[in-house]
C-alpha positions in Angstrom: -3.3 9.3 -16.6 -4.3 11.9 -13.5 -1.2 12.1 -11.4 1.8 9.9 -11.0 2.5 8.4 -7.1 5.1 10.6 -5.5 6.5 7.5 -4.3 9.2 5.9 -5.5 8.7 2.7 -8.2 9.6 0.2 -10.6 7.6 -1.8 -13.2 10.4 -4.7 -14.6 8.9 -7.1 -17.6 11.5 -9.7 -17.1 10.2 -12.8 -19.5 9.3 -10.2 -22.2 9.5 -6.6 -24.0 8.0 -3.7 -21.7 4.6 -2.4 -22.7 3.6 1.8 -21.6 -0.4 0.4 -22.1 0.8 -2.0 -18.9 3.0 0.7 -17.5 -0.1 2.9 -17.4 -2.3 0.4 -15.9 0.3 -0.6 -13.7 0.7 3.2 -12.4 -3.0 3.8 -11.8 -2.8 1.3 -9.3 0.0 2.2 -7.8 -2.0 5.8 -7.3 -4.8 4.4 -5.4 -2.3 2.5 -3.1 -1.0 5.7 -2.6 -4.6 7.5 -1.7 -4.4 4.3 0.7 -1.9 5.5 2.5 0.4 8.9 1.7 3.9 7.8 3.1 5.0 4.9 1.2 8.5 5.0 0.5 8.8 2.6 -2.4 7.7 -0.1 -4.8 9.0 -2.8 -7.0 6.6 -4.2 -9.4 8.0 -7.6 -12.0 5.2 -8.6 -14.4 6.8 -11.9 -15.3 5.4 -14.9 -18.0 7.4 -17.4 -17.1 5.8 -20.2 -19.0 6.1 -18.6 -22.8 3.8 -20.9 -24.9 2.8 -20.4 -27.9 -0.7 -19.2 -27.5 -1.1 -18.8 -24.0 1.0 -17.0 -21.0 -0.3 -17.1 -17.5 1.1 -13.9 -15.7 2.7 -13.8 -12.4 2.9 -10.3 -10.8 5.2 -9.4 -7.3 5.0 -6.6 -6.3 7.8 -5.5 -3.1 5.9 -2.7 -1.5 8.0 -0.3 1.5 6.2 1.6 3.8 8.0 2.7 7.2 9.1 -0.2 9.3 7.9 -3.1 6.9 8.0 -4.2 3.7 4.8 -5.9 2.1 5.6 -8.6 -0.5 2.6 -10.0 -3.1 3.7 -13.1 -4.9 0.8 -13.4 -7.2 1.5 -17.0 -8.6 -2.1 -18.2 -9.4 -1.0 -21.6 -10.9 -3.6 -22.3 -13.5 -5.7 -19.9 -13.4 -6.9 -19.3 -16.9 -8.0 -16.0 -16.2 -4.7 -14.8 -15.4 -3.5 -15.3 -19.1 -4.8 -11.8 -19.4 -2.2 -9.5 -18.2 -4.5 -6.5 -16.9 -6.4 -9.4 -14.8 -3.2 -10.8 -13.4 -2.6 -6.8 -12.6 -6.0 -6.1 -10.6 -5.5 -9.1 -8.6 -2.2 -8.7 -7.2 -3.0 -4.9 -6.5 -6.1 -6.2 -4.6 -3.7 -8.4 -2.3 -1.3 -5.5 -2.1 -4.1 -2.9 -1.3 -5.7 -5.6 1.2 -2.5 -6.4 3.0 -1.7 -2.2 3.2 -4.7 -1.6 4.6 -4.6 -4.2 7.3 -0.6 -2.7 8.0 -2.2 0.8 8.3 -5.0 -0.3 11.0 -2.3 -1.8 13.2 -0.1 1.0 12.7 -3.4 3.0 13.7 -3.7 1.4 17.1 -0.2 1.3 17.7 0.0 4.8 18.4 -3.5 6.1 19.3 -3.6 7.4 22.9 -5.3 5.4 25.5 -8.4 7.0 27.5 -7.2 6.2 30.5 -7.3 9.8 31.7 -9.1 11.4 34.7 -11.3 14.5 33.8 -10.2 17.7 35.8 -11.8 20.9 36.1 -10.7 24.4 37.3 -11.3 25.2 40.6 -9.4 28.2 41.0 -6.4 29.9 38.8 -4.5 33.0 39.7 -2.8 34.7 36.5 -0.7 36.6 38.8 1.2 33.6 40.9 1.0 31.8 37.7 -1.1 29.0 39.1 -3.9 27.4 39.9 -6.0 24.4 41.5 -7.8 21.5 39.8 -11.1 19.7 41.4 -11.0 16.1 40.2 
């Protein structure tokens, strides 16, 4: 793997033993959330099978995301969706949520605090470096 986030995380396999191929796969996501957006403080990341049958599981992922001034939470219970019974599936889905719900949080936080343009345009009219002035024609 490239580079591990800087961020602060857990990856918890409640319903069964812990796997570092999942870990790993888990991780890379959590890197490109992080090339999303830099200041996340923290994430929390269960990879849960709560239904252990004999030949298939379907995964749930949550994943508790902190950034400043929120949390984002991804409950990614898809029911019976067959697809999901592959872990790595039931992975890329729940990052996609995650990723598409930071991204919106970021744009808000964005408009939050850009400036407004509701500023005149002034120009110098005349400036004296001596009296440490000048005059401004609007």
């Amino acid at each position: 793997m490239n580079n591990p986030p800087k961020f602060h995380y857990e990856i918890a396999f409640p319903d069964f033993d812990s796997s570092e191929t999942i870990r790993a796969y888990v991780k890379k996501y959590l890197a490109k959330l992080e090339r999303t957006f830099a200041r996340i403080i923290s994430c929390h990341v269960a990879i849960r099978a709560p239904h252990m049958h004999r030949r298939r599981h379907i995964y749930h992922i949550n994943i508790h995301l902190e950034i400043p001034g929120e949390d984002i939470v991804i409950n990614n219970q898809p029911g019976k969706n067959m697809a999901h019974s592959d872990v790595r599936i039931a992975i890329r889905d729940a990052f996609r949520a995650a990723h598409r719900q930071l991204r919106k949080r970021v744009k808000t936080m964005r408009k939050k605090t850009k400036p407004k343009d509701n500023y005149e345009q002034a120009f110098i009219k005349s400036f004296d470096p001596n009296q440490e002035y000048g005059f401004l024609r609007v």
